[in-house]
N, C-alpha and C positions, 0 to 999 in steps of 0.2 A: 582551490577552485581552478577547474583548466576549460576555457573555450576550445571546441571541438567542431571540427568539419567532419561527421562520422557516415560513412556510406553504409548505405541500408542496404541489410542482409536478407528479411524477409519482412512482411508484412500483414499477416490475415486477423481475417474474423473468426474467433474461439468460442466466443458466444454471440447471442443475439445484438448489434450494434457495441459489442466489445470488441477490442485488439487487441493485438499481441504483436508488436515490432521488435525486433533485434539490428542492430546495428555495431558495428565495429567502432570500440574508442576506449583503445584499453588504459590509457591515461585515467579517466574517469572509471572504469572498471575497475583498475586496482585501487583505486582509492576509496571507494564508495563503502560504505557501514550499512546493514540491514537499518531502515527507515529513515535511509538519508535521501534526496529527489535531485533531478536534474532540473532547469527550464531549458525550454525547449522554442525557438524562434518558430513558430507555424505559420508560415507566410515565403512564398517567392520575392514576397515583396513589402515594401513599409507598409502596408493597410494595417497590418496589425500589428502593433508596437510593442506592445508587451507579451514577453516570452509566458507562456504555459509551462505550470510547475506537475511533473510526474514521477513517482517514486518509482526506484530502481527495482526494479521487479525480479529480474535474477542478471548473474554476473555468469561469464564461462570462462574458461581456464586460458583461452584462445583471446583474450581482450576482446569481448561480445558484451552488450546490456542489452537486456531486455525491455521495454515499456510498454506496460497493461493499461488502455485507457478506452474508456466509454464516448460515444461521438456524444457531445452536447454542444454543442455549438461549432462557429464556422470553423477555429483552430483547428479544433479536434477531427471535425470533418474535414479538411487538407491537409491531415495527417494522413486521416484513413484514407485518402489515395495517394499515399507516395509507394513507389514502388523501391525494388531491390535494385540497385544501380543506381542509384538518385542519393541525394545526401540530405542532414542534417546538420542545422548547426546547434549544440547543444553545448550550455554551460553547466557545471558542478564537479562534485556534487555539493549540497548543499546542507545546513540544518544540523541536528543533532540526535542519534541513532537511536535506537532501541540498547539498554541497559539488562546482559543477558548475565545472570551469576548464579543460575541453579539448575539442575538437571534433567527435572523435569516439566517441559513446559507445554500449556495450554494457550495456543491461537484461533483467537476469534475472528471471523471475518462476515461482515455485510456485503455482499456482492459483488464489486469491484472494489470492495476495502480487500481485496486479496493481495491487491498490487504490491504493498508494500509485504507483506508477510511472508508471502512466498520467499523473499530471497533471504526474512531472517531464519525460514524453515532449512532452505538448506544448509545455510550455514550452520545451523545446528546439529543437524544430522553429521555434515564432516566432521566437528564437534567432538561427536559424540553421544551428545544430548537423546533424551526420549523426547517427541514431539508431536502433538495431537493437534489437527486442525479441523476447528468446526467452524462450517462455512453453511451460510444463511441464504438464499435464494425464494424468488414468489413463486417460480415455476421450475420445471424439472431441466427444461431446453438453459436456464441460467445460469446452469452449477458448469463450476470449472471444468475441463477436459479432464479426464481419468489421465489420458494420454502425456498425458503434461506432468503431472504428478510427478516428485522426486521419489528413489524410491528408500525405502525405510519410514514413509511419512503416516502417521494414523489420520487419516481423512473420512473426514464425518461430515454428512451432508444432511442438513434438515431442509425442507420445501412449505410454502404455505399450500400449493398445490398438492402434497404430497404422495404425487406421482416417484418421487425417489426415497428410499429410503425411509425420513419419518417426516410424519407433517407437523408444522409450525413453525415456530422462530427459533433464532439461535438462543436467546434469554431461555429458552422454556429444557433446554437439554444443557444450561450453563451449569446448575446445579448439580446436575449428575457429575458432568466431567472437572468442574474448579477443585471439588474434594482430593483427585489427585496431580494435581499440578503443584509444582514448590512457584510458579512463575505464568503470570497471565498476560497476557500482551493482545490487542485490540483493534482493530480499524473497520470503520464504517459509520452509516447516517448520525446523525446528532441525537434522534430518536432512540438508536439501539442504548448509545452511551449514557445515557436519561435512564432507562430501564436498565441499565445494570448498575449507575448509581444508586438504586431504589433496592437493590435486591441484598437483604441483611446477610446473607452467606459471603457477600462481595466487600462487609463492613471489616475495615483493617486489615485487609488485604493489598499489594502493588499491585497494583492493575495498572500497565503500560498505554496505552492509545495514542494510537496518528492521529491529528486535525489536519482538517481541509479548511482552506482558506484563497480566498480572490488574492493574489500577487501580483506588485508591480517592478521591485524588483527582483529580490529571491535575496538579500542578506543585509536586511537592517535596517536600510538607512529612509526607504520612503511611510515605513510605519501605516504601512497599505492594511497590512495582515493580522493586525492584535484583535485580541480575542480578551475578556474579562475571564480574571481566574482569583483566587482567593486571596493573593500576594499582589494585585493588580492585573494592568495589563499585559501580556505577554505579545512577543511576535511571532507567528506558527513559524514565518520561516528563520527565526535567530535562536529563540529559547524552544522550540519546536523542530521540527512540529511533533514529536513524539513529546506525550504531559503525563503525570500520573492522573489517574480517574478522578482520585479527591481533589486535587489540586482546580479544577474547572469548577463550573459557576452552571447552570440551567433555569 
């Protein structure tokens, strides 16, 4: 874990009330694992005590991290106006990554669950790896930048508006694409993860998934973050937050 004073590189809106920051902290960029998070102090000031937990979205060869985050509250919104010249102070990383040991893999994503997948896509692709991402949005304005895409990435976009590509949810085109994947990996709402517990094709299968969980402090010891799972309780950010699918409770 390295505390970090990291000046920010850029800052914008990628989608609708989404962000995209990059910041300098290559301490924490070489060390980070796809679905491992930083916290992140979002405050000038003590008002807000507890750091905000954000997965490493992608890494650059230049000591760069990325952070994908949605405004939902004040944090988040005194993130989205920091500008490039201004700093962070950010701890990690943190947690325990994604477990990648087959060739061909299928990433699911719920709308900002992209955050974390994105950086295990690319690292797959350096790899080597095949990698398909299908990625879930309610409207067409929701789905990731093209532009952003890594390239050699198979990106697949379903919409409930189906203004792009195909209409519905990601469960409903799960079926198609799990039949060739050796390796499934996950993030997004609780609801998606419900519905692909349920889906018999996904029976004895690994299926990887990030949880989201309220932190107070990012490794252990306030027992803020447990989550019931089949073995008891877990911490998303100790034994987390990547779980296998079976492993969780709904």
């Amino acid at each position: 874990m390295k505390s970090i004073i990291a000046p920010i590189i850029s800052n914008e809106e990628v989608m609708p009330n989404v962000y995209l920051l990059w910041a300098n902290a290559p301490d924490i960029a070489g060390a980070a694992r796809p679905g491992q998070f930083v916290m992140v102090h979002a405050s000038e000031n003590d008002d807000r005590i507890l750091r905000r937990p954000l997965a490493v979205h992608r890494v650059s060869d230049k000591g760069d991290i990325a952070l994908l985050y949605e405004v939902v509250g004040g944090g988040t919104d005194w993130l989205s106006h920091r500008r490039a010249g201004e700093v962070l102070d950010i701890l990690g990383p943190f947690g325990n990554g994604f477990d990648v040991r087959s060739h061909h893999l299928l990433l699911v994503s719920g709308g900002v669950g992209i955050a974390p997948l994105m950086f295990l896509a690319e690292k797959a692709i350096e790899d080597g790896r095949n990698v398909t991402l299908l990625f879930g949005a309610k409207t067409a304005k929701q789905v990731y930048p093209e532009r952003l895409l890594p390239s050699g990435l198979n990106f697949v976009a379903v919409t409930q508006d189906g203004l792009i590509e195909r209409r519905g949810m990601v469960t409903d085109l799960l079926g198609d694409l799990a039949g060739h994947a050796d390796q499934i990996f996950a993030c997004g709402p609780p609801a998606m993860y419900q519905a692909m517990a349920n889906m018999d094709m996904l029976d004895g299968r690994h299926v990887q998934v990030s949880m989201e969980a309220r932190m107070g402090c990012g490794f252990g010891v306030c027992y803020g973050c447990t989550i019931e799972t089949k073995t008891g309780l877990s911490r998303v950010c100790k034994e987390g937050p990547v779980f296998e699918l079976s492993e969780l409770l709904f």
